[in-house]
C-alpha positions as CSV (number, residue, x, y, z in Angstrom):
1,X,31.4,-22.3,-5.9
2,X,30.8,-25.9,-4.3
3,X,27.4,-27.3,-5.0
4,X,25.2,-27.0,-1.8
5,X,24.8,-29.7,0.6
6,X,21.1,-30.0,0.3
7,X,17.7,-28.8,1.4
8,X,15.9,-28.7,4.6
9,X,12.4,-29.3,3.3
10,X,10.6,-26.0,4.3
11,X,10.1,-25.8,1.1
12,X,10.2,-28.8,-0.4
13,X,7.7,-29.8,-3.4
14,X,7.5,-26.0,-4.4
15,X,9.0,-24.9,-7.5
16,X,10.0,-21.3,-7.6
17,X,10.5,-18.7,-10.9
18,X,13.3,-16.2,-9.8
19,X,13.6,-13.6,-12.4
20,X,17.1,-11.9,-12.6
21,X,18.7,-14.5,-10.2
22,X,21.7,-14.9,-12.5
23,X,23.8,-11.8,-9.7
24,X,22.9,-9.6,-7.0
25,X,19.4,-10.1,-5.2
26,X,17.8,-12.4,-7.7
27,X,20.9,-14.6,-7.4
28,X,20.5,-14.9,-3.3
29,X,17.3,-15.3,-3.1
30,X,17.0,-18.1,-5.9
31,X,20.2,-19.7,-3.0
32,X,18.0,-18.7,-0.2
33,X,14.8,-21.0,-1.6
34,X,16.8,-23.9,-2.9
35,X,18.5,-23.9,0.9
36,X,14.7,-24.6,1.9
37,X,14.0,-27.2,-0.4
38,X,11.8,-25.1,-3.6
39,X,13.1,-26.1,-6.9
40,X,14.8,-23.0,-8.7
41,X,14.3,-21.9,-12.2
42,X,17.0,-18.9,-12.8
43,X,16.4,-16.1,-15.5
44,X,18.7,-13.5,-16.2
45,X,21.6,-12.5,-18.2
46,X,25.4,-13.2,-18.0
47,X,28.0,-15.8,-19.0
48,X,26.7,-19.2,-20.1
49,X,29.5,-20.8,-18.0
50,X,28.9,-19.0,-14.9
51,X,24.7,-20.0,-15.4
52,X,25.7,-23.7,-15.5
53,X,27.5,-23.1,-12.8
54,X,24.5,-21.8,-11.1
55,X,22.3,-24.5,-11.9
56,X,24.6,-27.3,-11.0
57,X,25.4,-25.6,-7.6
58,X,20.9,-25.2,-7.0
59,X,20.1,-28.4,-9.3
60,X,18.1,-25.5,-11.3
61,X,17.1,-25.2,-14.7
62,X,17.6,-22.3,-16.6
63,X,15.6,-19.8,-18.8
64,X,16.9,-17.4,-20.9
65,X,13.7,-15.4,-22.1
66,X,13.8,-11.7,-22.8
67,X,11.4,-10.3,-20.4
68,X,11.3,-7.0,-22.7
69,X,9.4,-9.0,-24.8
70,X,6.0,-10.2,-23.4
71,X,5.9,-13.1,-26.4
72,X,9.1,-14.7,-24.8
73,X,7.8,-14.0,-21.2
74,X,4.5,-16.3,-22.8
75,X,6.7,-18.8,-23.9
76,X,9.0,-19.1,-21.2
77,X,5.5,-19.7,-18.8
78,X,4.3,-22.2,-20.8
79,X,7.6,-23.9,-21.3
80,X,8.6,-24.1,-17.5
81,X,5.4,-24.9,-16.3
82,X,3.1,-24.8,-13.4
83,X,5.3,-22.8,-10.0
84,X,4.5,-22.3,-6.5
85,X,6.7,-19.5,-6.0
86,X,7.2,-16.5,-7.7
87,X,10.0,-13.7,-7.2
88,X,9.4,-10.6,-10.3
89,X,13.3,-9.5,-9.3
90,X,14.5,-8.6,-12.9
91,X,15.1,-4.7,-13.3
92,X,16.8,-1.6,-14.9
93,X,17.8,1.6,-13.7
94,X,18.3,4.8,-15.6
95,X,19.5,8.3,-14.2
96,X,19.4,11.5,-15.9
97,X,17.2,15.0,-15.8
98,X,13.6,14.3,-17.5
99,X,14.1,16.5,-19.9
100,X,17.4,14.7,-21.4
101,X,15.9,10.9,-21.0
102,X,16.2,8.9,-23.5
103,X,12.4,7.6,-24.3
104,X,13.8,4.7,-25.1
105,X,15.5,3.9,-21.7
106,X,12.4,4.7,-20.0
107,X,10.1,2.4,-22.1
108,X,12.6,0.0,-21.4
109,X,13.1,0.5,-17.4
110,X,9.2,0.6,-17.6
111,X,8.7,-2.7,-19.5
112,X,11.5,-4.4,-17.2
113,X,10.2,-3.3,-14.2
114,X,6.3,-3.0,-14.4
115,X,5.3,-4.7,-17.2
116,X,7.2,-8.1,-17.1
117,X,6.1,-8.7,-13.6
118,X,2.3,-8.5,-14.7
119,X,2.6,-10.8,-17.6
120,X,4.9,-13.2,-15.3
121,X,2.0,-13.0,-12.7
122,X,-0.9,-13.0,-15.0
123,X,0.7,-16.6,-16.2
124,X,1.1,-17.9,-13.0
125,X,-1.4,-16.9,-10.8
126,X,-3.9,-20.0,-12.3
127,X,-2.4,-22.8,-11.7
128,X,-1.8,-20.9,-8.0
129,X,-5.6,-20.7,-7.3
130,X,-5.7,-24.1,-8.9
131,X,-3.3,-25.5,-6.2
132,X,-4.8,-23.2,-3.4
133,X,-1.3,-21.8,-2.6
134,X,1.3,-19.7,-4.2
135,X,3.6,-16.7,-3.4
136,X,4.2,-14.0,-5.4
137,X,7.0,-11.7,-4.5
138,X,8.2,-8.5,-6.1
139,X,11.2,-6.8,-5.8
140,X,10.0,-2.9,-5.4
141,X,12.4,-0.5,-3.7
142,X,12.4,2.2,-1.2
143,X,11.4,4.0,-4.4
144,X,8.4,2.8,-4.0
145,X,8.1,5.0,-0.7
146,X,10.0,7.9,-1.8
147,X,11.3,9.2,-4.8
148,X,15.1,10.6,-6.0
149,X,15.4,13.4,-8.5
150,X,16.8,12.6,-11.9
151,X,15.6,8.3,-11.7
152,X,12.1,9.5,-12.9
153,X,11.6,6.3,-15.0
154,X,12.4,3.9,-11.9
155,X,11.0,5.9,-9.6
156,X,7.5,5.9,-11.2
157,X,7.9,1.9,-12.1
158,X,8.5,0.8,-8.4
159,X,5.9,3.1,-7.2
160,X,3.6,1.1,-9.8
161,X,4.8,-2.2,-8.8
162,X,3.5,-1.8,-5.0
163,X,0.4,-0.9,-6.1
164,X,0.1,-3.9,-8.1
165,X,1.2,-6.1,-5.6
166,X,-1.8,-4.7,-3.7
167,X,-4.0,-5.2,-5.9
168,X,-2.9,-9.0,-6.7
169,X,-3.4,-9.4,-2.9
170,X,-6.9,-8.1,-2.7
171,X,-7.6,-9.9,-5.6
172,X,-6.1,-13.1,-4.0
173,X,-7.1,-12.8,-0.6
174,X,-9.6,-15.7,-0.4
175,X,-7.2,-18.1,-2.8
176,X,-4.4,-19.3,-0.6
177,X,-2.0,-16.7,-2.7
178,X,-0.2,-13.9,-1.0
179,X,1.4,-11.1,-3.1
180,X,3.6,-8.8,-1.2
181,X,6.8,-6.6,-2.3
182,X,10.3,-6.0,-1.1
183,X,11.5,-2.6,-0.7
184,X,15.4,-2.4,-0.2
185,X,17.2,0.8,0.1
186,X,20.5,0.4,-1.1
187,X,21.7,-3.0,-1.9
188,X,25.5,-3.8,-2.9
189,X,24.8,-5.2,-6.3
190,X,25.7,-4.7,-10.4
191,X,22.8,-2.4,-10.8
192,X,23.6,0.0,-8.3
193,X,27.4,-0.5,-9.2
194,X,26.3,0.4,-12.5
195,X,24.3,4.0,-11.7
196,X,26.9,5.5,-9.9
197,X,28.9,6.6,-13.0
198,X,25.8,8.4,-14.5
199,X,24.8,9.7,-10.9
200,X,28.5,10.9,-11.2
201,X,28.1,13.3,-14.4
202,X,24.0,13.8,-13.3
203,X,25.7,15.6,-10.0
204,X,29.4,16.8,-10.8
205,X,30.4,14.2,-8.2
206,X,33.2,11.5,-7.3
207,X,32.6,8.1,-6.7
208,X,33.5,8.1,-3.3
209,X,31.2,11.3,-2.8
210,X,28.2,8.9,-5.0
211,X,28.9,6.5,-2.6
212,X,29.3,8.5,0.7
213,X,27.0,11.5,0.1
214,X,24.4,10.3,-2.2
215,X,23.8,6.6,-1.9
216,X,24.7,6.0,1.6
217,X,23.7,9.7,3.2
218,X,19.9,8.4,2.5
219,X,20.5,5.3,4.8
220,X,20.4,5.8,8.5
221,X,22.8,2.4,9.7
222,X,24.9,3.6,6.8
223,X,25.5,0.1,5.6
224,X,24.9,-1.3,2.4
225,X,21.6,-4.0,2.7
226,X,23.1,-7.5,2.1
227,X,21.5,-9.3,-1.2
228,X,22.0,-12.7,1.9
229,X,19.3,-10.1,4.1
230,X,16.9,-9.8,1.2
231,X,16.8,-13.8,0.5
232,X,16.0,-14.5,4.4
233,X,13.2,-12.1,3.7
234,X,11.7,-14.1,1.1
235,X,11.9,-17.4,2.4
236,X,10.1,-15.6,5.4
237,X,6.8,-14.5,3.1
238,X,7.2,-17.8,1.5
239,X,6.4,-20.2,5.1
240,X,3.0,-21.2,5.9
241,X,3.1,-19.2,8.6
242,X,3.4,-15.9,6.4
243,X,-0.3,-17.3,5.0
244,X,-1.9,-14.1,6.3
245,X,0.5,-11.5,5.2
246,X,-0.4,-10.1,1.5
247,X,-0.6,-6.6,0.3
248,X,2.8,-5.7,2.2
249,X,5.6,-3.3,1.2
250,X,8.4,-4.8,3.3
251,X,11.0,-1.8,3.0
252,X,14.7,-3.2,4.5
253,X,15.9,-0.3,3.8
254,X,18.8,0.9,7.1
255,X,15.8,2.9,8.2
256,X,15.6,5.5,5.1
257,X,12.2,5.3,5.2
258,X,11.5,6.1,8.5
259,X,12.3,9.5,8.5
């Protein structure tokens, strides 16, 4: 991809954490904020050419840390220093019946999910209060609304990640920090590409019927959300003009949760 031609400023002077920006949502926000001006710092996982790439195309830098571990997630604060912005993006998804999941995946999902975003925040949120302005943004789900049988593990994490975002915003509130969450219903990206093979043997289905009568059937516009939607979102909670909006669960979602 051609390098971008440049910021507009909205955000200029902000610097902005992305975690799992290297595809999918992370990736369009982390393009969304660097449109405005913020400076990007990607985290994620994939192919060392295609993250240069990335960073020359958003003049970001690029951390690698392992946000299972919350010793890297330490180091990786304290090594890209003081940000304005910051988007918890990075998860896992799991399906199968709770009496066949693996422990291990759900420890994992949880850490991934949960757990990384309240180290991330925990780290960030001084230098915030110091500066008397930050964003915090997490990526929740409409399973943070509603659940889905045999995605226990997610389900409960995203459900746990709105009502820490809530509580970061009542905790906040006087600071010049907002803390709100994203809920998409079903986004076009690897980790849903990924699920529909184990939703396929979960429910005896085809991909087509995943797609179609699973995935799809729970969205009322019956279009995929566009990562490109998600990023506009963002940019939104991240103007001065989003200073009084905090504790939010903004679901974009094709209207699955308004039934």
């Amino acid at each position: 991809m051609l390098k971008s031609e440049g910021p507009t400023g909205l955000l200029s002077g902000k610097r902005a954490l992305v975690t799992g920006s290297t595809s999918g949502i992370g990736l369009a926000t982390a393009r969304a904020l660097h449109t405005e001006g913020a400076e990007i710092i990607l985290n994620g996982l994939g192919d060392a050419d295609k993250i240069a790439a990335l960073c020359e195309e958003m003049d970001a830098t690029f951390n690698g840390a392992n946000l299972l571990d919350p010793a890297a997630i330490e180091t990786m604060m304290t090594d890209i220093g003081p940000i304005d912005i910051l988007m918890n993006n990075a998860g896992m998804q799991h399906v199968s019946p709770v009496e066949d999941f693996p422990t291990d995946k759900w420890d994992a999902i949880i850490a991934l999910n949960l757990t990384a975003a309240f180290h991330t925040t925990r780290l960030a949120v001084p230098a915030m209060k110091e500066a008397g302005w930050g964003r915090i943004i997490n990526t929740a789900s409409a399973h943070s609304l509603t659940a889905s049988p045999f995605k226990s593990a997610y389900n409960a994490s995203k459900h746990a990640i709105a009502g820490f975002t809530k509580t970061i915003a009542l905790e906040l509130a006087q600071t010049g920090v907002t803390a709100n969450c994203i809920s998409p219903g079903y986004v076009w990206t690897p980790l849903i590409e990924g699920q529909i093979p184990d939703t396929m043997a979960a429910r005896g289905l085809t991909r087509d019927e995943v797609i179609n009568d699973v995935l799809l059937a729970k969205q009322p516009t019956k279009k995929f959300v566009q990562p490109a939607e998600i990023g506009a979102l963002a940019v939104f909670l991240c103007r001065q003009e989003a200073g009084n909006v905090t504790g939010a669960n903004w679901s974009i979602d094709g209207g699955w949760t308004a039934e």
